[in-house]
Gaussian input, Z-matrix of N, CA and C with variables (Angstrom, degrees):
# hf/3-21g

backbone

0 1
 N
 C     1     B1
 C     2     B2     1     A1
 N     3     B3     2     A2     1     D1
 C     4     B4     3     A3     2     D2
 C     5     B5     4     A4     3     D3
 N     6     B6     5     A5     4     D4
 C     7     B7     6     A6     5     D5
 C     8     B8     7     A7     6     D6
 N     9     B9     8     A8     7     D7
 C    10    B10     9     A9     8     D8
 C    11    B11    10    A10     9     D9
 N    12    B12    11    A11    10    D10
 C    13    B13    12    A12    11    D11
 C    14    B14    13    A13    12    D12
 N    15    B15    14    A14    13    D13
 C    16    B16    15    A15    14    D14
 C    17    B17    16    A16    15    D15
 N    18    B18    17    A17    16    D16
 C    19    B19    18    A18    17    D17
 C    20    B20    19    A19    18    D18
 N    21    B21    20    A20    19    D19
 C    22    B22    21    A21    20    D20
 C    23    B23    22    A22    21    D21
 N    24    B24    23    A23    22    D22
 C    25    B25    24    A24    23    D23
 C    26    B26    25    A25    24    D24
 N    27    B27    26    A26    25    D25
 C    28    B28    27    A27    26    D26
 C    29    B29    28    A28    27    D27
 N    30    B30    29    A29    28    D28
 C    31    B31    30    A30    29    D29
 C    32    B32    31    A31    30    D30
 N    33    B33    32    A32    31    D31
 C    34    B34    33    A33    32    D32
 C    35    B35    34    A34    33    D33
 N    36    B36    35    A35    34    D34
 C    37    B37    36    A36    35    D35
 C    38    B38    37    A37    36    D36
 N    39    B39    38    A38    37    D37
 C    40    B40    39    A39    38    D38
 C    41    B41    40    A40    39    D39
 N    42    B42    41    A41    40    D40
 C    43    B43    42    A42    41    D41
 C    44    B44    43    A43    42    D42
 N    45    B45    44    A44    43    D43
 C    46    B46    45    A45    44    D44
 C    47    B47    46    A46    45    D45
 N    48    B48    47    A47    46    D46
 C    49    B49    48    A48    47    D47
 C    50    B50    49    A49    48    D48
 N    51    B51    50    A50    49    D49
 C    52    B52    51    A51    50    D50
 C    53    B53    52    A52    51    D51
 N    54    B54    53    A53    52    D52
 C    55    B55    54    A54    53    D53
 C    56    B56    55    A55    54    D54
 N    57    B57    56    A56    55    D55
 C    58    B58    57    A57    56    D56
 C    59    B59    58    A58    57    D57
 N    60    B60    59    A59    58    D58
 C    61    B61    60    A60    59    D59
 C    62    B62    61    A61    60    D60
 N    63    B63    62    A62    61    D61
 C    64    B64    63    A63    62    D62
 C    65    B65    64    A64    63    D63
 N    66    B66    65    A65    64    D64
 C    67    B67    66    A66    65    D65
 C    68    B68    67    A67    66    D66
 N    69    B69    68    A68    67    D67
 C    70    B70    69    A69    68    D68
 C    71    B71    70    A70    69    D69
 N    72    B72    71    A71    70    D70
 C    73    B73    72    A72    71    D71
 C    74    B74    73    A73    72    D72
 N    75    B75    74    A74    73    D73
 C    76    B76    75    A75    74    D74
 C    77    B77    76    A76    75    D75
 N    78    B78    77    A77    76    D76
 C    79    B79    78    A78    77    D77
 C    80    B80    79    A79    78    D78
 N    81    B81    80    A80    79    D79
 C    82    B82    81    A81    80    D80
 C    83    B83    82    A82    81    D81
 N    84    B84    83    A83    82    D82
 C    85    B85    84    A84    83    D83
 C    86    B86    85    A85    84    D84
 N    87    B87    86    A86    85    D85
 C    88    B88    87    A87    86    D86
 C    89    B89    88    A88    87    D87
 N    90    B90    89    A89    88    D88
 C    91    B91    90    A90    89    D89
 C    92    B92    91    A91    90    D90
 N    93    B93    92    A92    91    D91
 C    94    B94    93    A93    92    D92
 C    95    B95    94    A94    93    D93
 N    96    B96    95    A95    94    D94
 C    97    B97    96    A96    95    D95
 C    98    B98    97    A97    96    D96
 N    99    B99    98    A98    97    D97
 C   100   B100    99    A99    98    D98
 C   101   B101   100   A100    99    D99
 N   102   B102   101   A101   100   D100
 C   103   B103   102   A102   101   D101
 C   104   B104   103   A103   102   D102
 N   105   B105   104   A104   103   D103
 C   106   B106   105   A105   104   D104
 C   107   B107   106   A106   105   D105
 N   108   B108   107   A107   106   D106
 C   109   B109   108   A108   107   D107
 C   110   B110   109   A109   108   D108
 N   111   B111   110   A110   109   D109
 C   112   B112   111   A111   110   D110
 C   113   B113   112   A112   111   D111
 N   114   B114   113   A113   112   D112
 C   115   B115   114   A114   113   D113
 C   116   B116   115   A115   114   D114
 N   117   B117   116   A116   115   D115
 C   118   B118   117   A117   116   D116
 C   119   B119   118   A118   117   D117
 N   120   B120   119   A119   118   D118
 C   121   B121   120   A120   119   D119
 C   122   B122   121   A121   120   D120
 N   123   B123   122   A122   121   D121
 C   124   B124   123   A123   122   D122
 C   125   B125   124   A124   123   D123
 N   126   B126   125   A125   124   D124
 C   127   B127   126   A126   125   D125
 C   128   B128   127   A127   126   D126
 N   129   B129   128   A128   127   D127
 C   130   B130   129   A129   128   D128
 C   131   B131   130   A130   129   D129
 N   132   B132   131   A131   130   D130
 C   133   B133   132   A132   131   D131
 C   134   B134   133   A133   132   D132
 N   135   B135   134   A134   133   D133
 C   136   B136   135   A135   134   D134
 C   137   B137   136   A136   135   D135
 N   138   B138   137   A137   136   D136
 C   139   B139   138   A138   137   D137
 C   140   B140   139   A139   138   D138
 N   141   B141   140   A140   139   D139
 C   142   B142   141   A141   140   D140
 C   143   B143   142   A142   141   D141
 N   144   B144   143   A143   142   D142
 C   145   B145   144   A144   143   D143
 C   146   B146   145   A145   144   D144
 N   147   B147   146   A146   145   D145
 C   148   B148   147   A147   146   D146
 C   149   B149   148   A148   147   D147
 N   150   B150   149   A149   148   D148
 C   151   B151   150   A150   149   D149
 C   152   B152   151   A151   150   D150
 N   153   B153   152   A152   151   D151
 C   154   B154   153   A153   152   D152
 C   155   B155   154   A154   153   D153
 N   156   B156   155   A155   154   D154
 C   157   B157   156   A156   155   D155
 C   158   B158   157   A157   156   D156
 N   159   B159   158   A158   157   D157
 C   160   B160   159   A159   158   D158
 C   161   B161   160   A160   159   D159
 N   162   B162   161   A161   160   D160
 C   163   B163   162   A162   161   D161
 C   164   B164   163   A163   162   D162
 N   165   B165   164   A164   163   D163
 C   166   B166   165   A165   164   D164
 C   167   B167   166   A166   165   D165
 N   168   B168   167   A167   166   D166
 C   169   B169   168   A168   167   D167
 C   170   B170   169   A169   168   D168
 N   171   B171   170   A170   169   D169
 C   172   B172   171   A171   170   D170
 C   173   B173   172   A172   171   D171
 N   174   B174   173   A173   172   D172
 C   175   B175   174   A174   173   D173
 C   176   B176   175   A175   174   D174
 N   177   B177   176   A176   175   D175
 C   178   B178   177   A177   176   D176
 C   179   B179   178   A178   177   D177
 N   180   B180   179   A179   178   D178
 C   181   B181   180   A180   179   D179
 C   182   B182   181   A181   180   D180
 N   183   B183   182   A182   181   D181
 C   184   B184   183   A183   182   D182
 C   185   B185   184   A184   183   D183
 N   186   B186   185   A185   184   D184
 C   187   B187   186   A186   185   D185
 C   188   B188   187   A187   186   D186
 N   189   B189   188   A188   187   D187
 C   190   B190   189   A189   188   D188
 C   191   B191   190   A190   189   D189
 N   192   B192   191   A191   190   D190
 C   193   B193   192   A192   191   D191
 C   194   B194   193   A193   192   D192
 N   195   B195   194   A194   193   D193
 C   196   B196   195   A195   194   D194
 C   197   B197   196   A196   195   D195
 N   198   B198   197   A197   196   D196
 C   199   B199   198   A198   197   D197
 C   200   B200   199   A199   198   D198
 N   201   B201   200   A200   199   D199
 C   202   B202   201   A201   200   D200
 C   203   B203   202   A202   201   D201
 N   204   B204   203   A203   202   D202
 C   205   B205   204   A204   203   D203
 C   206   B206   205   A205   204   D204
 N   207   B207   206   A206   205   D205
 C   208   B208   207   A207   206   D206
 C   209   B209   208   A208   207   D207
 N   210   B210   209   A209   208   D208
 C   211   B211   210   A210   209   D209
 C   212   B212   211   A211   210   D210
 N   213   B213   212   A212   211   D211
 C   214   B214   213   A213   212   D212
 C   215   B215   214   A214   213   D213
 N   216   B216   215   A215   214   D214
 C   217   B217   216   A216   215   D215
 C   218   B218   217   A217   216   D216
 N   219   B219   218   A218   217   D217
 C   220   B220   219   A219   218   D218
 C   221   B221   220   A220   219   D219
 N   222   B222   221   A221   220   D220
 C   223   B223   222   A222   221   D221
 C   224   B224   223   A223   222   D222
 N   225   B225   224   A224   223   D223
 C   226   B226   225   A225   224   D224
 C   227   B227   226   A226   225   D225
 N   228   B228   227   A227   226   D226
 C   229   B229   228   A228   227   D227
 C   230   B230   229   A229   228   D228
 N   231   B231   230   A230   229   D229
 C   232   B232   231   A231   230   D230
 C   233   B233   232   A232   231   D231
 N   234   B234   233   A233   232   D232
 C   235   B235   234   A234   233   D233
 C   236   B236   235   A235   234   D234
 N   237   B237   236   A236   235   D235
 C   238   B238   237   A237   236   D236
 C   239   B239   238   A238   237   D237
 N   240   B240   239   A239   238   D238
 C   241   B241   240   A240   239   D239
 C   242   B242   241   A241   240   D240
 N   243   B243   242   A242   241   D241
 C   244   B244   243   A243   242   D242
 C   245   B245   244   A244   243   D243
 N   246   B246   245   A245   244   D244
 C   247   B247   246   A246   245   D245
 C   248   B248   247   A247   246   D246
 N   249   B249   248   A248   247   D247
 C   250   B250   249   A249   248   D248
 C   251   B251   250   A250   249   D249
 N   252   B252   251   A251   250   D250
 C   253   B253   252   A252   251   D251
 C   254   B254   253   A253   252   D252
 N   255   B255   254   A254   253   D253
 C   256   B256   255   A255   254   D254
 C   257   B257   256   A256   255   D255

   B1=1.4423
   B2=1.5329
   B3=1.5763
   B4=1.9909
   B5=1.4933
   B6=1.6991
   B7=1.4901
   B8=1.2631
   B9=1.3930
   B10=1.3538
   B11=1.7420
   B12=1.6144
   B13=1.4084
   B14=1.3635
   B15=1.6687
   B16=1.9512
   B17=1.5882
   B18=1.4264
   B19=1.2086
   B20=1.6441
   B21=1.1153
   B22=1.5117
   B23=1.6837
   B24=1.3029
   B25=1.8895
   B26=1.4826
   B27=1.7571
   B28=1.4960
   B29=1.6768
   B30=1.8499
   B31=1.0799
   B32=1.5706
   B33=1.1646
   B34=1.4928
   B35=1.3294
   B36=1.4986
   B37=1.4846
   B38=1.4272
   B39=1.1038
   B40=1.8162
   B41=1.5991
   B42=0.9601
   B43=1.6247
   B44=1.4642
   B45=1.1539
   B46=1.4200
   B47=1.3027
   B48=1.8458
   B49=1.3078
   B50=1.9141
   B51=0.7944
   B52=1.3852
   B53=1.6719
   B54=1.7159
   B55=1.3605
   B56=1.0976
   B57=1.4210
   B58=2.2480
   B59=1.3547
   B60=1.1391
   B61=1.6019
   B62=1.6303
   B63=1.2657
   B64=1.4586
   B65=1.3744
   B66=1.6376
   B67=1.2316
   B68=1.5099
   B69=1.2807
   B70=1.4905
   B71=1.2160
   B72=1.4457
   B73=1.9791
   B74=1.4752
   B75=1.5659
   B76=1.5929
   B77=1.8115
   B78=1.2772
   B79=1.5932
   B80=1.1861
   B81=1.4963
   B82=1.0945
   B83=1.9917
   B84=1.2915
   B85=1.6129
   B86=1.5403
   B87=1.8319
   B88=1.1501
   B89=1.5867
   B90=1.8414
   B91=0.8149
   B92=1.9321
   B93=1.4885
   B94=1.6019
   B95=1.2228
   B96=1.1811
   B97=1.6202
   B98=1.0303
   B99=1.4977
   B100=1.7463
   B101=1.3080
   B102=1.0607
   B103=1.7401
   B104=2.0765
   B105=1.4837
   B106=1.5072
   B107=1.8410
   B108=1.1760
   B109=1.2890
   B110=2.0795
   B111=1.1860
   B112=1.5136
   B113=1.6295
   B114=1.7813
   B115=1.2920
   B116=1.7164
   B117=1.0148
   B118=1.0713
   B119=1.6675
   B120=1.2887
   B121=1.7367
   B122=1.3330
   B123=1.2393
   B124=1.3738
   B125=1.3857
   B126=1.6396
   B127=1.3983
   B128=1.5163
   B129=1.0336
   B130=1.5037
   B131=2.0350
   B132=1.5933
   B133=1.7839
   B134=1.2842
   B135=1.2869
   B136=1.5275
   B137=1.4118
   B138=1.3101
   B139=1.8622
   B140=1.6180
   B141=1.2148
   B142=1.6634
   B143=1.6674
   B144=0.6422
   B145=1.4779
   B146=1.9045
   B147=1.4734
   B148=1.3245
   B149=1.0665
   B150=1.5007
   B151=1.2520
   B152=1.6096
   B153=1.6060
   B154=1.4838
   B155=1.2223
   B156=1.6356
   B157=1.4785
   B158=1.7481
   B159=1.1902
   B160=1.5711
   B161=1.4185
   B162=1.0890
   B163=1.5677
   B164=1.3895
   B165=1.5314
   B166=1.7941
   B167=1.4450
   B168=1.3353
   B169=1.3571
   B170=1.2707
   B171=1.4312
   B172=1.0975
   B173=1.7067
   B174=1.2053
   B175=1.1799
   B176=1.3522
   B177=1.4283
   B178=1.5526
   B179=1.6980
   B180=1.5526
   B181=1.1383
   B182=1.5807
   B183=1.4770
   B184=2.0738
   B185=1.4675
   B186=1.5366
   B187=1.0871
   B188=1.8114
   B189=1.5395
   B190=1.5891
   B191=1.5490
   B192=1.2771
   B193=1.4602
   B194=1.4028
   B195=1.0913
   B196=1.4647
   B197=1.7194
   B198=1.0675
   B199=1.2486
   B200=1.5308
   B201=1.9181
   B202=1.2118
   B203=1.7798
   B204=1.6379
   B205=1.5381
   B206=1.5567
   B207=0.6565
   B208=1.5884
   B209=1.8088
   B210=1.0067
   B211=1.8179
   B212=1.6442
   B213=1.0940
   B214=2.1364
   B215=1.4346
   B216=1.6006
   B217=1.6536
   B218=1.3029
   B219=0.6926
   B220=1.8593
   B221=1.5684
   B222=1.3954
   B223=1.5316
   B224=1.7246
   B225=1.4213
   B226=1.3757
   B227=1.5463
   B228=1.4259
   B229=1.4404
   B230=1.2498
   B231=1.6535
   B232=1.7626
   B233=1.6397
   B234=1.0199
   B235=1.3528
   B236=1.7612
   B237=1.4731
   B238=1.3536
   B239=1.4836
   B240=1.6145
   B241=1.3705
   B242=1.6436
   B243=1.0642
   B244=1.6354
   B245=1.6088
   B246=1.7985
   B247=1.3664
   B248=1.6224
   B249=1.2319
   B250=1.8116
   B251=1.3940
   B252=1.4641
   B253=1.6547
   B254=1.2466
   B255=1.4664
   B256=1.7079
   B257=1.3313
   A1=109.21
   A2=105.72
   A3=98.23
   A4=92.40
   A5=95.06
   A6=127.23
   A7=87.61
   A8=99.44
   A9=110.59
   A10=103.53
   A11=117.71
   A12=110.33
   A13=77.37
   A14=84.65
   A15=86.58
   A16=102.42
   A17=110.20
   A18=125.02
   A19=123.58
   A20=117.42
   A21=130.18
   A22=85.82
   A23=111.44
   A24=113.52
   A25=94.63
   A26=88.96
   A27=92.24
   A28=105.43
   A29=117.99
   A30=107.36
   A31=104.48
   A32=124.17
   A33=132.02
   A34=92.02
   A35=102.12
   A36=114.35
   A37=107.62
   A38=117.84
   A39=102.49
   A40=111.30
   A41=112.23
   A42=94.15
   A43=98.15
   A44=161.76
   A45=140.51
   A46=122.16
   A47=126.25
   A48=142.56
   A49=88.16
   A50=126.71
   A51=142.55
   A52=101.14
   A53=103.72
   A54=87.63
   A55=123.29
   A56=107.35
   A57=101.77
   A58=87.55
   A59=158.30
   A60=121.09
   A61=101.76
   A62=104.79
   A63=122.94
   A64=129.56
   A65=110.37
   A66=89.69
   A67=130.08
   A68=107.65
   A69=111.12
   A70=139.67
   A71=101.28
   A72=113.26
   A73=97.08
   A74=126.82
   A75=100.04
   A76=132.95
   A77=87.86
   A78=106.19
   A79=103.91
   A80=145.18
   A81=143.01
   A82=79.48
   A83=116.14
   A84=107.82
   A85=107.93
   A86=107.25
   A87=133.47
   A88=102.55
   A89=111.04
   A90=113.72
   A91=104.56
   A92=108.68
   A93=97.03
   A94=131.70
   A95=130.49
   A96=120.83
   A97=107.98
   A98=126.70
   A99=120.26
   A100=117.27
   A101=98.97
   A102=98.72
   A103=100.74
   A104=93.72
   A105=106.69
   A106=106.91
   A107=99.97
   A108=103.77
   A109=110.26
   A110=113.63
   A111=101.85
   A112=106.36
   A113=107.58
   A114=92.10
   A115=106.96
   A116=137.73
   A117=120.70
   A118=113.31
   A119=108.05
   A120=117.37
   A121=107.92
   A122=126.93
   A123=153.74
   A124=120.75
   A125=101.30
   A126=120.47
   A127=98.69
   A128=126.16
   A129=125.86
   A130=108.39
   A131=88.56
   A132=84.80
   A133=128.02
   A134=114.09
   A135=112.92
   A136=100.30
   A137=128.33
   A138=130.54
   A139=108.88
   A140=111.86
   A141=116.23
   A142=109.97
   A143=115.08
   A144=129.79
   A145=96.48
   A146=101.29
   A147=102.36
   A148=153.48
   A149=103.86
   A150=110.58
   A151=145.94
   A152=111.38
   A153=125.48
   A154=96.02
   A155=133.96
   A156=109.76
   A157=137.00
   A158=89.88
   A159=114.11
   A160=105.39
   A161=117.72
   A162=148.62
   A163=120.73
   A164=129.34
   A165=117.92
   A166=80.42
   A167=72.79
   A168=87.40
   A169=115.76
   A170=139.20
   A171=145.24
   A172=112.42
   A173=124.61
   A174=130.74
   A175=115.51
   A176=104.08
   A177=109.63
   A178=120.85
   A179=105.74
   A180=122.58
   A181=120.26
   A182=98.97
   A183=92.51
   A184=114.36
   A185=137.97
   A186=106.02
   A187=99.10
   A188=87.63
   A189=93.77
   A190=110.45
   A191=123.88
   A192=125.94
   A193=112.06
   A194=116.71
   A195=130.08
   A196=106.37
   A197=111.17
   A198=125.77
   A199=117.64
   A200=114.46
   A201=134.25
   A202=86.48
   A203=102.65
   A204=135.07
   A205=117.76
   A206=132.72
   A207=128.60
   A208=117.85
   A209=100.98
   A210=103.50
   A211=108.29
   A212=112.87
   A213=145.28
   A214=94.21
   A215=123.51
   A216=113.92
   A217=104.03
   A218=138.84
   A219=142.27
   A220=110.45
   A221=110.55
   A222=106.78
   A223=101.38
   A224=112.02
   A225=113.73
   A226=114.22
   A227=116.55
   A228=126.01
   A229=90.74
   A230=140.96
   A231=138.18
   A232=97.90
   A233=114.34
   A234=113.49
   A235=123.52
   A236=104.54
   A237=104.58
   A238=136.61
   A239=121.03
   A240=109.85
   A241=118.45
   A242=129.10
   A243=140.81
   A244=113.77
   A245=116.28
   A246=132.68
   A247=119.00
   A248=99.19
   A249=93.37
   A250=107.14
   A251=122.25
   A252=117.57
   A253=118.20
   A254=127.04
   A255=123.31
   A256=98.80
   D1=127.54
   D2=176.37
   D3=-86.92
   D4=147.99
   D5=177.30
   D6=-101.74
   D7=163.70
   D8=-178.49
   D9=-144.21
   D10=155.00
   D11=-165.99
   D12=-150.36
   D13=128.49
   D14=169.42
   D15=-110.45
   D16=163.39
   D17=-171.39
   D18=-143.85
   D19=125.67
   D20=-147.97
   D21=-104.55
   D22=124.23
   D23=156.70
   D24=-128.45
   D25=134.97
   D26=168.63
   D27=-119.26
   D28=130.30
   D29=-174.16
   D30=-128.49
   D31=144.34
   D32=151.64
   D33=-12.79
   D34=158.83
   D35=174.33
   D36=-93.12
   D37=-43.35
   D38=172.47
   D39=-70.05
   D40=-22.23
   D41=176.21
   D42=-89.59
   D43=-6.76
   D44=144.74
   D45=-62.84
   D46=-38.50
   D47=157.99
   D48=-38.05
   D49=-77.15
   D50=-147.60
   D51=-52.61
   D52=-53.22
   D53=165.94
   D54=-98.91
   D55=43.05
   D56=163.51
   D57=99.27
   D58=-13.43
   D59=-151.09
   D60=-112.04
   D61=160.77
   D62=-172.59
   D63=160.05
   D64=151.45
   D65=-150.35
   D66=102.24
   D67=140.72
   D68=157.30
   D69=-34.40
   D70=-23.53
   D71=178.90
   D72=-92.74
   D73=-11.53
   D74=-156.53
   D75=-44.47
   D76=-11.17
   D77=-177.38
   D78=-84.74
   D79=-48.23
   D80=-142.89
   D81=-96.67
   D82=-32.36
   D83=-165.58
   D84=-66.21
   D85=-37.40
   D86=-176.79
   D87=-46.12
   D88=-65.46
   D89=-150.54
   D90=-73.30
   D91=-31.46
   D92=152.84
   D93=-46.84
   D94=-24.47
   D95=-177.25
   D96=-107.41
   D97=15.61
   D98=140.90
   D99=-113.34
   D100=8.24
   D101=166.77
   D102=-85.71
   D103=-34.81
   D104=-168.99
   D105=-70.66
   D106=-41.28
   D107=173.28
   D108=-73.03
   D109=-20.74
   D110=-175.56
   D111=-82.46
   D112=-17.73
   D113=171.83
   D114=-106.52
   D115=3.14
   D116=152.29
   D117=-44.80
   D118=-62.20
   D119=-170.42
   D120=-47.33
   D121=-38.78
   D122=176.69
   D123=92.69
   D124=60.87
   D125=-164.28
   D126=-131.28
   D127=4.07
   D128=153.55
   D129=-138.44
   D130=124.04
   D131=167.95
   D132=-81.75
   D133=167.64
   D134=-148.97
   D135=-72.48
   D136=-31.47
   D137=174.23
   D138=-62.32
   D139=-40.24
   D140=161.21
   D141=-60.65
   D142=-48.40
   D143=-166.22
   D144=-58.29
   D145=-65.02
   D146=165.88
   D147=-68.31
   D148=-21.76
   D149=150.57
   D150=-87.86
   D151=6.36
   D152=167.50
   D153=-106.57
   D154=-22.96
   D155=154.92
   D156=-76.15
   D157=-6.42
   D158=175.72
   D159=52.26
   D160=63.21
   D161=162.31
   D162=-105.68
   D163=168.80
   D164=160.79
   D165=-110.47
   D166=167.80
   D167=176.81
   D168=-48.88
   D169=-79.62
   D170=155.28
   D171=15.44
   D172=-57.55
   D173=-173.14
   D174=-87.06
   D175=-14.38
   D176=-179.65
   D177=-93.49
   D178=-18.41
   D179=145.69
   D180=-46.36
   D181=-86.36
   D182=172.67
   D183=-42.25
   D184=-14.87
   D185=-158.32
   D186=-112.23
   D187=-3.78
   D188=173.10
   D189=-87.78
   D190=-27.79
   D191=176.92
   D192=-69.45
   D193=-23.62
   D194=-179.34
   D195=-70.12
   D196=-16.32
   D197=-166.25
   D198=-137.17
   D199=7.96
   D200=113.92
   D201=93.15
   D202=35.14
   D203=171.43
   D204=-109.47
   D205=104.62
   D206=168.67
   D207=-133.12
   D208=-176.44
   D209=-165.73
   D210=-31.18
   D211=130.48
   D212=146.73
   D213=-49.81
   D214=55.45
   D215=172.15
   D216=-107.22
   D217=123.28
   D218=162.90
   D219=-69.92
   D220=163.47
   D221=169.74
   D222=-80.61
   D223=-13.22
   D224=-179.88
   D225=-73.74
   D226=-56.12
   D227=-172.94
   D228=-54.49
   D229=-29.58
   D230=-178.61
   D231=-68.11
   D232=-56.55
   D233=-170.31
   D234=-62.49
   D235=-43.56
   D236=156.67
   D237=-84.02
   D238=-17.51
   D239=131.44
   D240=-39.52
   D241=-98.88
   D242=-178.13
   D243=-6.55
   D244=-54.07
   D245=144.47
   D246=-38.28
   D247=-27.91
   D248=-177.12
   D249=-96.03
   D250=-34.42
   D251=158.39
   D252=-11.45
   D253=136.90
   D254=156.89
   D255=-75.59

């Protein structure tokens, strides 16, 4: 069963302006840019990622480029894909 933990940030108004939020969603925007930041670190995968943002993938792409994020690929994960080829 997922638990769920809610979490209250209270910020200055220019430092929430600052990071994007506003509005009625600011929470839900909020709560994207720590989901965005856990997979940057590479502590959430991108199917996790998409699915607690309730996006497809597809959309989670634009909304990560927008925010100047795109694929957790290494030149390594290339190289050991390529190694895994027959």
């Amino acid at each position: 069963m997922l638990r769920i933990m809610e979490v209250k940030v209270t910020l200055p108004e220019d430092v929430a302006r600052a990071a994007g939020l506003s509005g009625q969603d600011a929470s839900e925007q909020a709560r994207f840019l720590l989901l965005l930041e856990l997979y940057r670190e590479g502590r959430l995968s991108m199917g996790r990622f998409a699915e607690l943002a309730g996006l497809s993938q597809a959309a989670l792409f634009e909304r990560m480029g927008a925010h100047g994020t795109y694929l957790n690929y290494s030149l390594q994960d290339l190289e050991d894909d390529r190694e895994a080829l027959p």
